[in-house]
N, C-alpha and C positions, 0 to 999 in steps of 0.2 A: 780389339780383343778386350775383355773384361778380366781385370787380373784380381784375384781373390785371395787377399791376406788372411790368416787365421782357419785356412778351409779346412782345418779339420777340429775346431772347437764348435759347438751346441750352435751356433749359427749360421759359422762358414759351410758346413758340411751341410744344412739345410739348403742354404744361399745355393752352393753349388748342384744339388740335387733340383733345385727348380730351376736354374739356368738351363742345365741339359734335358729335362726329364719336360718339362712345360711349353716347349716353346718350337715352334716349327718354323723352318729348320732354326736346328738350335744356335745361339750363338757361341762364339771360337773363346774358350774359356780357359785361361790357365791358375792351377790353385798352387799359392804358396804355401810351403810346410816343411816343417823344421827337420822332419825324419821321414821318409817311405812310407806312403800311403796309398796301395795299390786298391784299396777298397774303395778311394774317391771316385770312379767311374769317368774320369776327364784327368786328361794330361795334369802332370803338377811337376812341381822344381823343388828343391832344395832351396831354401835361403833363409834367412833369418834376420830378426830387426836390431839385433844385437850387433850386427855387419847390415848395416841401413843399406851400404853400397851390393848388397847382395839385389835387394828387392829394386834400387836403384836401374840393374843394370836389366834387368825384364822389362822397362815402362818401352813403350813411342809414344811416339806420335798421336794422338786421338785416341788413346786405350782411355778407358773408363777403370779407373779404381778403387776396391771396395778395400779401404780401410780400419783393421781392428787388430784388438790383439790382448792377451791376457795383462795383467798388470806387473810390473815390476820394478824395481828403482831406477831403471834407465827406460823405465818407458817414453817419458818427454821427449827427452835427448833425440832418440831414434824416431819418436815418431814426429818430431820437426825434422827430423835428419830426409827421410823418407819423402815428407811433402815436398823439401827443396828439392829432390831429385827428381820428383814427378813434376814437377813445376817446369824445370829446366828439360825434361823429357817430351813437355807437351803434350803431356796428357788432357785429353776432353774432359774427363771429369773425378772429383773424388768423394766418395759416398762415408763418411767416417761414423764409426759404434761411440757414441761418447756414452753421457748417462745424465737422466733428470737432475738440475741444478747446477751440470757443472760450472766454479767458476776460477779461476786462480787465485791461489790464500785459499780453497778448500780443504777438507779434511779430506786424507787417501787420495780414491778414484777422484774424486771431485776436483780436489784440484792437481793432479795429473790430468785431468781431461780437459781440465780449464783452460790449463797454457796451449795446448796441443789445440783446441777450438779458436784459441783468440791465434795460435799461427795459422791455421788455414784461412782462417777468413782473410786473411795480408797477403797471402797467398799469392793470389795472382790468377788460380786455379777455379774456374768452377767448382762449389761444393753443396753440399749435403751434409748437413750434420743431424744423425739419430738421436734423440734422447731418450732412451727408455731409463723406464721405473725397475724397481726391483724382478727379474726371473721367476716365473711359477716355476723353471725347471730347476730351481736352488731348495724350494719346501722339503723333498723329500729327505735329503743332507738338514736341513736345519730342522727336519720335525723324527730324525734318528730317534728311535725307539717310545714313538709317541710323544716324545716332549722338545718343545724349544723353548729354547730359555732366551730370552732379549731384555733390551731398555725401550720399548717402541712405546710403552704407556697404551691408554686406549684408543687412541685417533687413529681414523681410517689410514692406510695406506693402499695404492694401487700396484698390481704387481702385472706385468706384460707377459704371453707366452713368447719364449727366444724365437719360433717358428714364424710369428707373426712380424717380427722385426726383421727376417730372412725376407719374407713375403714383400714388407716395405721396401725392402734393398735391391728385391729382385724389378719391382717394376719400376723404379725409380734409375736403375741400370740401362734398362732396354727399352723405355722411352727416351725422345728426344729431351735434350738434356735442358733443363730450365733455366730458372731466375735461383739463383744461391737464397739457400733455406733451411729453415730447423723445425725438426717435428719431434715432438713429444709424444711418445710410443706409450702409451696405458694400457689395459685392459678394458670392459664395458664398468665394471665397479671397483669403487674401493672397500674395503671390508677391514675392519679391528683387526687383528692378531688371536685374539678368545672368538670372532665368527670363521677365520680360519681355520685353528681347529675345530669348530660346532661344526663347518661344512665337509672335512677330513672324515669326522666320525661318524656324520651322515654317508656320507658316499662311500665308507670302507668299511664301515660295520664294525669298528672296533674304536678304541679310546682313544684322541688324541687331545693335548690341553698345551695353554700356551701360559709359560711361567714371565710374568713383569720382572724385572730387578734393577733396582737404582743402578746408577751409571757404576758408583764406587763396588758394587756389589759385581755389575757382570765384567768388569773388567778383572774382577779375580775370578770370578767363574772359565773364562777364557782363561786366565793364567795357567789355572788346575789342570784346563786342557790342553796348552801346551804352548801357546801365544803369547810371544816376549810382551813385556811389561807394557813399551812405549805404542806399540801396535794393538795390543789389549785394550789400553784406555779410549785409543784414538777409537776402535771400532764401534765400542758403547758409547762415546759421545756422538758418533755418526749416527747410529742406531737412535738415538733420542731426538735427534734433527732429524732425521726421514720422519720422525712419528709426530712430531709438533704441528701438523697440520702440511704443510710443502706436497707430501706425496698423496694428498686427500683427494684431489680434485684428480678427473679421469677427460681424457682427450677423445676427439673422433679421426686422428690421424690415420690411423691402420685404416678405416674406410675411406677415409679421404681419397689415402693413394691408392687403396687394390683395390676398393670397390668391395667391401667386403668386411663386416665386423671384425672387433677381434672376438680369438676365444676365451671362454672364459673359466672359471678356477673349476668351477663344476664339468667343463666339458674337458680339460686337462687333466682332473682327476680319474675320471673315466676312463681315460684313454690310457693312464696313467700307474695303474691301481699296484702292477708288478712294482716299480718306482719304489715305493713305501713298505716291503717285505719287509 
């Protein structure tokens, strides 16, 4: 059985749609989720990582499990909590969502995903760890009413569509299970922040622009908007590191595993367009 954490966030809900919808016969899938979600089209449970012993008590024997989850101050905690359960379960495999660079002593996600990366590889477990870059599916939220305001300066950044990190998880699930690995999930380019929006206002016909601001600058910008002080600064310092170069360079992962480019900000936009009302 392939048990699927977070199946109803921007990934798992894709994840699970290709499990069942792609594959003949399909395989026996169950998705974890924190509240009723009769819309996922495959059995799901109750349980939550907050009670790691919830997710715990669904593993066997040779289940393959997909790994992820939103962030939050006990995210570590539970998602080592969770590995030793599946460890101890015997699980065949674990396919974990981390994110490009994480490492422990990083800033936020980075290093929440760092410790949570250096425990599975101790593990015991066969695993898989994703790295993706920033979300196309986050621009629409970050380019609200034609404008984002960042610290990224001008160096490329690569952004992943979430669909295509589904796609990696899904065949990475339902083949035999490999040599323990990490892929760096990109897009085909990296582009500025000012060609993001140049490609925005091409493809929607209307104005978008992308506003720079020193680190001291957008962590009050954030403030104004509602983000406590100590998380304000952390996020524009993070913002200045992704843009230093680190998220410049673009991988061929996504074809590696599915055989198959990723897409890209022009064909996500397209697809995309209601997104940006």
């Amino acid at each position: 059985m392939i048990v699927v954490t977070g199946a109803t966030g921007v990934i798992g809900r894709t994840l699970v749609g290709l499990l069942r919808g792609g594959r003949r016969p399909p395989p026996e899938v169950l998705a974890v989720v924190r509240r009723p979600a009769g819309d996922l089209g495959c059995p799901y449970t109750l349980a939550d990582f907050e009670r790691p012993e919830s997710i715990g008590a669904l593993l066997s024997p040779g289940d393959r499990l997909f790994l992820n989850s939103a962030l939050w101050p006990g995210f570590a905690d539970a998602h080592r909590a969770v590995i030793d359960l599946a460890a101890r379960a015997g699980v065949a495999q674990i396919v974990a969502v981390s994110v490009r660079g994480a490492a422990p002593g990083g800033r936020l996600g980075t290093g929440m995903h760092g410790v949570v990366d250096a425990h599975l590889r101790r593990s015991g477990v066969p695993w898989t760890i994703l790295q993706p870059s920033g979300f196309l599916q986050n621009l629409p939220h970050d380019f609200r009413d034609g404008v984002m305001h960042g610290s990224y300066g001008p160096g490329p950044v690569s952004y992943v569509d979430a669909r295509d990190i589904a796609e990696v998880a899904a065949s990475l699930l339902t083949r035999q299970v490999g040599p323990d690995a990490e892929h760096v999930l990109t897009g085909p380019q990296a582009l500025s922040h000012d060609r993001i929006a140049e490609e925005l206002t091409r493809e929607l016909g209307r104005p978008f622009r992308y506003v720079d601001l020193p680190v001291p600058e957008m962590t009050a910008h954030l403030e104004r908007q509602g983000t406590p002080h100590p998380l304000a600064a952390d996020l524009a310092a993070l913002m200045a590191e992704t843009g230093d170069g680190r998220w410049s360079t673009t991988t061929t992962a996504v074809q590696e595993v599915t055989g198959r480019p990723p897409r890209s900000l022009s064909a996500f936009l397209r697809e995309h367009r209601e997104s940006f009302a």
